[in-house]
TINU-539166 format. One line per 2 residues: number of its first residue (from 1); for each residue x, y, z of C-alpha. Coordinates in nm, 2 decimals. Layout:
NUM) X:Y:Z; ...
This chain:
1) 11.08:26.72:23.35; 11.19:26.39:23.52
3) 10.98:26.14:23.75; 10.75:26.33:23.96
5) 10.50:26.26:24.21; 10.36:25.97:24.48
7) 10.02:25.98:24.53; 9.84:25.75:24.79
9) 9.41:25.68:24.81; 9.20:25.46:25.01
11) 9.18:25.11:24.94; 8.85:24.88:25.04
13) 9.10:24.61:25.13; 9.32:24.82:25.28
15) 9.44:25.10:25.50; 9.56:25.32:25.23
17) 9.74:25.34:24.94; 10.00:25.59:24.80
19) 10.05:25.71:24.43; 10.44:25.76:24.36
21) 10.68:25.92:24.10; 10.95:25.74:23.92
23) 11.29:25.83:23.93; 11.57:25.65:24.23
25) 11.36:25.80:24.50; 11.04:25.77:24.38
27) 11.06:25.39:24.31; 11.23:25.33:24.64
29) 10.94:25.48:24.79; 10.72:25.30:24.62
31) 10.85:25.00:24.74; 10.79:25.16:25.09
33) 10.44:25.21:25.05; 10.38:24.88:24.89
35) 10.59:24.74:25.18; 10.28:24.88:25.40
37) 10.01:24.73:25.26; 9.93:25.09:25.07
39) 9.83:25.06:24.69; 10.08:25.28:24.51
41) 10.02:25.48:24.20; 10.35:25.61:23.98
43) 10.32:25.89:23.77; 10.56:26.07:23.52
45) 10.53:26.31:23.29; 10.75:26.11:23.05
47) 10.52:25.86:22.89; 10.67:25.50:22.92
49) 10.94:25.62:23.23; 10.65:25.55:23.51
51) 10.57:25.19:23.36; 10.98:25.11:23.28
53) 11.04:25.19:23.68; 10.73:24.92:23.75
55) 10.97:24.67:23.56; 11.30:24.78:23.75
57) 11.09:24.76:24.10; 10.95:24.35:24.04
59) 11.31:24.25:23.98; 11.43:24.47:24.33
61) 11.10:24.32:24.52; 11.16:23.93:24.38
63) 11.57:23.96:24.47; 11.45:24.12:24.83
65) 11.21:23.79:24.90; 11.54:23.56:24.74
67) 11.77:23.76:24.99; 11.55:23.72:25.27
69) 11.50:24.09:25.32; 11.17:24.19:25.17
71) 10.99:24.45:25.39; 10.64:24.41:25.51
73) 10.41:24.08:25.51; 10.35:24.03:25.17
75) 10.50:23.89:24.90; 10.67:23.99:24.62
77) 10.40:23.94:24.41; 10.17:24.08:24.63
79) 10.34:24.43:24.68; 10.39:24.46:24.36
81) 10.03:24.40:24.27; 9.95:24.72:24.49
83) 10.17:24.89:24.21; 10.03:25.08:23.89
85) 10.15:25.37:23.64; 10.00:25.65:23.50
87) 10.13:25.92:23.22; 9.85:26.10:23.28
89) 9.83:26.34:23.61; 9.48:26.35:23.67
91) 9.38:26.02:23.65; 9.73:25.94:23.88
93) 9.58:26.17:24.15; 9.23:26.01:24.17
95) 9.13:25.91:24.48; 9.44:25.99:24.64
97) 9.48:26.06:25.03; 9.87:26.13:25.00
99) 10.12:26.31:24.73; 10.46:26.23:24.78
101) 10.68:26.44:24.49; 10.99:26.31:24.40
103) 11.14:26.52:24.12; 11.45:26.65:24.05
105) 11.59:26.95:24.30; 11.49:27.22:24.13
107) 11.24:27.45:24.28; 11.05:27.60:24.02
109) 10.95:27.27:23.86; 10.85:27.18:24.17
111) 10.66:27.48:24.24; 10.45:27.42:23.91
113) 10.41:27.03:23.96; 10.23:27.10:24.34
115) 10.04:27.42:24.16; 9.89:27.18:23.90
117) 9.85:26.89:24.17; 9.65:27.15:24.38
119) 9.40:27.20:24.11; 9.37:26.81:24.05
121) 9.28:26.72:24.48; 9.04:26.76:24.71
123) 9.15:27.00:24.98; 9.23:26.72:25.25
125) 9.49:26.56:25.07; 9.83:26.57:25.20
127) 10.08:26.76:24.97; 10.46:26.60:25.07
129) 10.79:26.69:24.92; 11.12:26.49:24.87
131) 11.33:26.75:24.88; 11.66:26.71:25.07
133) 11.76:27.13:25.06; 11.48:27.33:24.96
135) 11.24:27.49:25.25; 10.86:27.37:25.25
137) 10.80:27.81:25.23; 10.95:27.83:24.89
139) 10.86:27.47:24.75; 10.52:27.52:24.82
141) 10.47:27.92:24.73; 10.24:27.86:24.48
143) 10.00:27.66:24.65; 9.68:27.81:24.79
145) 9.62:27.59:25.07; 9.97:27.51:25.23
147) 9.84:27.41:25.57; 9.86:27.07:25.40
149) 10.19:27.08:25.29; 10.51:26.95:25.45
151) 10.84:26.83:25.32; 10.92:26.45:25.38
153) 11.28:26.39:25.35; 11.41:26.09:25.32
155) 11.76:25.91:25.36; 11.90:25.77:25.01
157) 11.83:25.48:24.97; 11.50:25.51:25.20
159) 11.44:25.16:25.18; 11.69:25.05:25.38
161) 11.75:25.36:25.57; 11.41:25.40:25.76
163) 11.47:25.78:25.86; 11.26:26.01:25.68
165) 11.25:26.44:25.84; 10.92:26.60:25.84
167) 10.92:26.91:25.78; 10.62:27.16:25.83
169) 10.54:27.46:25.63; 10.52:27.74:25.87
171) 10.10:27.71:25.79; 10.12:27.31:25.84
173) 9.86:27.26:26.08; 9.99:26.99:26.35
175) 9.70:26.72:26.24; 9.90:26.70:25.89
177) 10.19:26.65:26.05; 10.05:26.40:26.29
179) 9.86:26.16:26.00; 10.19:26.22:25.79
181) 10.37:26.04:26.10; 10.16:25.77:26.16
183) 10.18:25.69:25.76; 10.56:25.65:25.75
185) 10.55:25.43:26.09; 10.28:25.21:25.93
187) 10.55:25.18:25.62; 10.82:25.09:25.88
189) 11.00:25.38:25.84; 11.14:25.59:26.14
191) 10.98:26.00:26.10; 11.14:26.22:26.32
193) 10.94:26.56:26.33; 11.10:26.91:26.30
195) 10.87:27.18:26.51; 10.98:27.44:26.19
197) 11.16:27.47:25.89; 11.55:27.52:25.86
199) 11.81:27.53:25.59; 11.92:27.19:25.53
201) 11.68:27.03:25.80; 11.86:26.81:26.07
203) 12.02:26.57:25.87; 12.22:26.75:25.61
205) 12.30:27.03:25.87; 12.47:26.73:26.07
207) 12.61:26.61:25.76; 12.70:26.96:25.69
209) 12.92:26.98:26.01; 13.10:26.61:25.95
211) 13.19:26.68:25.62; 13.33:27.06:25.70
213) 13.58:26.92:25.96; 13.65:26.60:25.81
215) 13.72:26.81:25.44; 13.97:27.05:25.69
217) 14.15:26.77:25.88; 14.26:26.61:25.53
219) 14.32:26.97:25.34; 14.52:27.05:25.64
221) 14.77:26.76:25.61; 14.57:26.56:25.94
223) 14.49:26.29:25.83; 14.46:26.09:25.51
225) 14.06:26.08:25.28; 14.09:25.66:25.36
227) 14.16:25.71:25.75; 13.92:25.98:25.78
229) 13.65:25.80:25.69; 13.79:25.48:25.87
231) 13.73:25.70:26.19; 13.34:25.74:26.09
233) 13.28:25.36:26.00; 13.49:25.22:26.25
235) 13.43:25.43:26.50; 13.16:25.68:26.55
237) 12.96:25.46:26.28; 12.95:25.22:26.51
239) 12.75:25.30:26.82; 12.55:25.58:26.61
241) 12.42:25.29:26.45; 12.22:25.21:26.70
243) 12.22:25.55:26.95; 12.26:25.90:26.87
245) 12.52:26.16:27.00; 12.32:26.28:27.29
247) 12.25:25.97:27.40; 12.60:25.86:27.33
249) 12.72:26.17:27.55; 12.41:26.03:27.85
251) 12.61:25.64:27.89; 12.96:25.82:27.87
253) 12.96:25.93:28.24; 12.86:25.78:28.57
255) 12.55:26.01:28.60; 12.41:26.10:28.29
257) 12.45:26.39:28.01; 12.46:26.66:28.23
259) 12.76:26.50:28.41; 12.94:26.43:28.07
261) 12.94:26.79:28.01; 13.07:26.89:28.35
263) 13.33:26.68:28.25; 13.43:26.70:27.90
265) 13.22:27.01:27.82; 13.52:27.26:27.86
267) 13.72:27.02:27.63; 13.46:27.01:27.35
269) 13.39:27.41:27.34; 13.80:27.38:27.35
271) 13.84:27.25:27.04; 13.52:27.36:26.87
273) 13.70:27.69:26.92; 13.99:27.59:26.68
275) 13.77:27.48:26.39; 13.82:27.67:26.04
277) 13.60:27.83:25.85; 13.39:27.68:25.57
279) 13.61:27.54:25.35; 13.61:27.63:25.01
281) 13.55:27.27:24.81; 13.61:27.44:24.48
283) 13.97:27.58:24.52; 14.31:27.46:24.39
285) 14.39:27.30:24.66; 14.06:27.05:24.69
287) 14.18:26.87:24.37; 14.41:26.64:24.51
289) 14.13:26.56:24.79; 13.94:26.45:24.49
291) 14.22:26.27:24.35; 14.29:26.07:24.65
293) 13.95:25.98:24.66; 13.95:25.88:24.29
295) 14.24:25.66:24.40; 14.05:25.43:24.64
297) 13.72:25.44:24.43; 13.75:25.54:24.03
299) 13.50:25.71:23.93; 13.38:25.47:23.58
301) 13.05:25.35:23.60; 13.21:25.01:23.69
303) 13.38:25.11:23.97; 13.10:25.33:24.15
305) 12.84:25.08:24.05; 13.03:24.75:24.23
307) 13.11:25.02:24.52; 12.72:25.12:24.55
309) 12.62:24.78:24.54; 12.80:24.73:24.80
311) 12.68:24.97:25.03; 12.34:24.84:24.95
313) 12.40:24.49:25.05; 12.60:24.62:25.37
315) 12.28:24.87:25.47; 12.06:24.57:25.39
317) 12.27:24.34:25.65; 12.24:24.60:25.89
319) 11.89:24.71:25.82; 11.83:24.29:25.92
321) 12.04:24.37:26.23; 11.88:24.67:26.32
323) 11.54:24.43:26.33; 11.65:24.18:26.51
325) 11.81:24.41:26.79
């Protein structure tokens, strides 16, 4: 087992704090918490891996203050103080008000980890999930009490992209849901709340749909893998950086959404009417969409590193933007 769980517990000086697991995720949300004032506790079942991520999160805190873009009021120094690692579970978990898991996607580990965590908390404690596909009714199953338990999904990497999907269980009693909200506005991220659960939640059923047509429109000869997503991040990108689609569809016609469709609502159910089916991205014929990708971006560690960096650095600009808007 990798990197596991966050756990947060009430500070004297503080509002709160929040225990973590290792792992990408798990150190990004770390640096979340810590961001809120909220003294974070990392746990892994690996001995050493919850201590080496404290190392790898003081160098990303101290080049966020150099850059300008550290979240929150405090220092460097002083988030990172609000940090500590455990090996061992139980002594990770005491105190805690909040459990945020951040394993690897694979649900019976994750089944097990929140069955032992339920044996190790008091019953108000909030049981949260990382996971970006699996439904809170399966990844909490094991769990006695799951009227505590909701799935908190966050956008990679978190810290720059504030959105994080709450998802209940369908026992989630709205006051868990409400407390989990308030903690990820404190943190500065943005919660939106699903009223139940869903395969793939809202963002990666959205995603879902972007992907299927944009995956057809280059398969089908359309349009090239460069151009396509030239039309995303210089196009739609754009203005869905700061509004969504529905709202996007409300400032397109004199007199509001319901206008836009009397307009363009014949045209849209036009041409959603011509879309494939799913495509198949494991046939023949997707290897030379992967090539052509592989041509813009190899895929060496080199390459993909310089190319993440990148996006980071770009997300941090407009994360700044976003701010200052």
């Amino acid at each position: 087992m990798q990197g596991l769980c966050c756990v947060a517990q009430i500070s004297p000086a503080l509002n709160g704090c929040t225990l973590l697991v290792s792992g990408l995720i798990g150190r990004s949300w770390a640096m979340v918490f810590a961001s809120g004032g909220f003294s974070v506790k990392l746990y892994d079942n690996q001995p050493g891996q919850a201590a080496k991520a404290l190392t790898e999160i003081r160098k990303q805190l101290e080049e966020l203050e150099e850059g300008h873009m550290l979240r929150g009021e405090l220092t460097a120094a002083q988030q990172f103080a609000l940090l500590s690692s455990y090996d061992d579970l139980a002594q990770a978990l005491e105190g805690c008000f909040f459990v945020q898991e951040c394993v690897f996607e694979q649900l019976e580990v994750k089944q097990n980890i929140f069955q032992d965590i339920e044996q190790l908390v008091g019953k108000d404690v909030i049981l949260s999930s990382s996971t970006s596909c699996l439904v809170p009714s399966n990844v909490f199953s094991k769990v006695q009490n799951r009227s505590r338990c909701l799935v908190s999904h966050p956008v990679n990497p978190p810290y720059h992209v504030k959105l994080v999907e709450l998802v209940p269980h369908p026992e989630t009693v709205r006051t868990i849901m409400d407390t989990t909200h308030a903690i990820m506005t404190k943190v500065g991220q943005a919660p939106v709340c699903l009223k139940k659960e869903i395969d793939g939640f809202a963002v990666n059923r959205v995603q879902a749909a972007i992907i299927a047509e944009s995956w057809r429109l280059v398969r089908d000869g359309i349009i090239s893998v460069k151009d396509i997503d030239l039309v995303m991040s210089e196009g739609l990108g754009m203005r869905y950086a700061f509004i969504g689609p529905m709202e996007t569809m409300h400032l397109n016609a004199p007199k509001g959404l319901e206008d836009y469709m009397q307009r363009y609502g014949e045209g849209i159910m036009r041409v959603l009417t011509s879309f494939g089916p799913v495509p198949d991205f494991f046939s023949e014929g997707s290897k030379s969409i992967f090539n052509e990708m592989c041509e813009l971006i190899p895929t060496d560690q080199q390459h993909l590193a310089a190319r993440k960096e990148k996006r980071d650095q770009l997300l941090m600009g407009l994360a700044k933007l976003k701010k200052d808007h």
